[in-house]
C-alpha positions in Angstrom: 0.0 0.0 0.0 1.0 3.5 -0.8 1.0 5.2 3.1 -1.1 2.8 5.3 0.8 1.8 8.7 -0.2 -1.7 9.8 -1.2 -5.0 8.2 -1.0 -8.4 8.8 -2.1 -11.8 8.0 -3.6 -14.6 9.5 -4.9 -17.7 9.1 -5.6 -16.9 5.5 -7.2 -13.4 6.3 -5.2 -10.2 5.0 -6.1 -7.4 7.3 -5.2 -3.5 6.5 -6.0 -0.6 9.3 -7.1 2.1 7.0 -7.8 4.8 9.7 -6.1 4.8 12.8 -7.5 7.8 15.3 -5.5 7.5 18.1 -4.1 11.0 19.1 -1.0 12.0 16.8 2.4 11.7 18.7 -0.1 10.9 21.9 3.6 10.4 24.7 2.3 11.4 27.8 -1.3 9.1 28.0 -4.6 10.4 29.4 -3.6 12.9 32.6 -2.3 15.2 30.4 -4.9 15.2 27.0 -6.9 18.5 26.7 -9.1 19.7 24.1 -6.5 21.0 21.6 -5.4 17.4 21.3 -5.0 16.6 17.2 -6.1 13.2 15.9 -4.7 11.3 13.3 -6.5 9.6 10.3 -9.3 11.8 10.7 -11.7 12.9 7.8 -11.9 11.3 4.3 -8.7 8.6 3.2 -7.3 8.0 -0.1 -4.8 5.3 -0.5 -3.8 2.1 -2.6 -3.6 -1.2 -2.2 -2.0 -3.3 -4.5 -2.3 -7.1 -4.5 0.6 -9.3 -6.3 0.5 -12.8 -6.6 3.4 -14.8 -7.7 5.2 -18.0 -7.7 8.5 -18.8 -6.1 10.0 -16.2 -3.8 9.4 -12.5 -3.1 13.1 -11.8 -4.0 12.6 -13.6 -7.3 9.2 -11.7 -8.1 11.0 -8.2 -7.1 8.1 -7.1 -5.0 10.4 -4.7 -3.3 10.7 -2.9 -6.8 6.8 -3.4 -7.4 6.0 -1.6 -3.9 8.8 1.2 -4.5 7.0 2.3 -7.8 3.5 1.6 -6.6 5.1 4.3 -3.2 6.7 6.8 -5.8 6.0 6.3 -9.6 8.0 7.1 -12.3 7.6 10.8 -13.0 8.0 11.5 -17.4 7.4 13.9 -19.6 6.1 13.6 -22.7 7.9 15.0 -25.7 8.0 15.0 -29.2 10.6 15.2 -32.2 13.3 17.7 -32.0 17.0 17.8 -33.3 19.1 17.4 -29.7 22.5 16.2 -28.4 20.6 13.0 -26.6 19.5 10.0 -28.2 16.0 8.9 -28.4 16.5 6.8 -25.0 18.6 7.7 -22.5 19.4 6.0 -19.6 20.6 8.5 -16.6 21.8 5.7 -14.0 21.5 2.1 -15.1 22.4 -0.6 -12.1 23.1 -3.8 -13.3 21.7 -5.7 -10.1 18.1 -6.0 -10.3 18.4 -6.6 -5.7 19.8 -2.7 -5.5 17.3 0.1 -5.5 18.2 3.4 -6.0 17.4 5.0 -2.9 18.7 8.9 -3.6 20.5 10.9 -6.0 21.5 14.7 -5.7 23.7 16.9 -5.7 25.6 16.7 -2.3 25.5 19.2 0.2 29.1 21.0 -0.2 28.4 21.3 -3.6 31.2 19.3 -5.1 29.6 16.1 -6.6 26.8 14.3 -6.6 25.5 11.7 -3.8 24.1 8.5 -5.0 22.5 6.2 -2.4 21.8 2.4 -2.6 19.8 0.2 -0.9 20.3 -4.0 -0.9 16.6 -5.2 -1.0 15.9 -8.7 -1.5 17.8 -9.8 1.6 20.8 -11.0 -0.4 24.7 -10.2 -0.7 25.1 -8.7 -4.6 28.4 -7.0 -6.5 27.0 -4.6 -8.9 28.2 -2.0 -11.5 26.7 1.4 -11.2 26.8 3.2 -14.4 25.8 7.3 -14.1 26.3 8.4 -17.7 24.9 11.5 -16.3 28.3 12.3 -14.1 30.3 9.9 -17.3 31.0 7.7 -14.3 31.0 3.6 -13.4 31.9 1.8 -10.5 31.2 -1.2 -9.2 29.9 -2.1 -5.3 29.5 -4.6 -3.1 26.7 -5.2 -0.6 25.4 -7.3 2.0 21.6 -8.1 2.6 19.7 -5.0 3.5 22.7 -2.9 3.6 22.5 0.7 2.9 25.1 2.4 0.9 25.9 6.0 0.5 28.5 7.0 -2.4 29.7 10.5 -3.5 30.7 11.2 -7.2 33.2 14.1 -7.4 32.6 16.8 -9.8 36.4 16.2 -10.9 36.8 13.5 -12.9 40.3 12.1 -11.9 38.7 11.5 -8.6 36.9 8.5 -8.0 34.0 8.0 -6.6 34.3 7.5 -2.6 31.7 5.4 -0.3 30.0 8.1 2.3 28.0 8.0 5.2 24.7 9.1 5.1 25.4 12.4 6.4 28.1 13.1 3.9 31.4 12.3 6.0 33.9 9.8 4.5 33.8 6.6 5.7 36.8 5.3 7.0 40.0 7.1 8.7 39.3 10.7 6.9 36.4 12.1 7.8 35.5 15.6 5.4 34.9 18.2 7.8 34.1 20.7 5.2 30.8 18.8 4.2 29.9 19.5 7.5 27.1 21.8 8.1 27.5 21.8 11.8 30.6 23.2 14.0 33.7 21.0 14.7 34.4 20.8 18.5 
């Protein structure tokens, strides 16, 4: 489902809470509720449900890639003929293991590369080759099940592209102190 919070299944029943109206963030229980309380869920609900039936596993079936586009779909633009430098299809990242979902891309925060983030989703170690024709960039990287995986792509292109954490330090010995945004104690 595209934003519902709890499910489960039982004895052959699939069951979805659709609107919870407990009190939103509701910490401190009943002695110290007042009128000005907010509740969630409240009102009319739009959501989706999406039911997939398959054979063999999940992984195999790549319902993790099924739910990601069902939770964000593919945003496009419709165009039409016009002389360009790009070909007809273009590809702007292309990762060659179907397990790794792209979990970010942008431009990172001191401004000197891009940030591409990768997420291990079928519970399985993979190797993979990221290609960003984008950036005029491949790598390959390594993951184990579940693993999340932050990588910057430096702007200069006799630097390669360095594994990150996901606040934009280097992993490892170095840490960049000038992607901080915070002051250094």
């Amino acid at each position: 489902n595209d934003g519902k919070y709890s499910y489960s299944a039982k004895d052959g029943e699939l069951r979805l809470t659709v609107a919870n109206t407990s009190i939103f963030a509701d910490h401190y229980g009943q002695s110290t509720r007042d009128d000005d309380c907010r509740y969630m869920d409240q009102e009319e609900q739009r959501f989706t449900l999406a039911l997939a039936p398959y054979a063999g596993t999940w992984q195999d079936c790549r319902l993790h890639q099924r739910a990601a586009l069902l939770n964000q779909p593919m945003p496009h633009v419709t165009e039409t003929y016009h002389a360009g430098k790009l070909p007809a299809q273009y590809s702007g990242i292309a990762i060659d293991d179907p397990s790794l979902q792209l979990a970010a891309f942008k431009r990172a925060e001191n401004d000197r590369g891009f940030v591409l983030r990768l997420a291990e989703a079928a519970g399985r170690t993979c190797s993979a080759r990221i290609r960003v024709p984008l950036c005029r960039r491949e790598f390959s990287v390594a993951l184990t099940p579940y693993q999340v995986s932050t990588w910057c792509l430096p702007d200069d292109p006799s630097q390669a592209p360095y594994e990150i954490s996901l606040t934009e330090m280097m992993v490892g010995d170095k840490v960049a102190l000038d992607s901080l945004s915070v002051g250094v104690w």
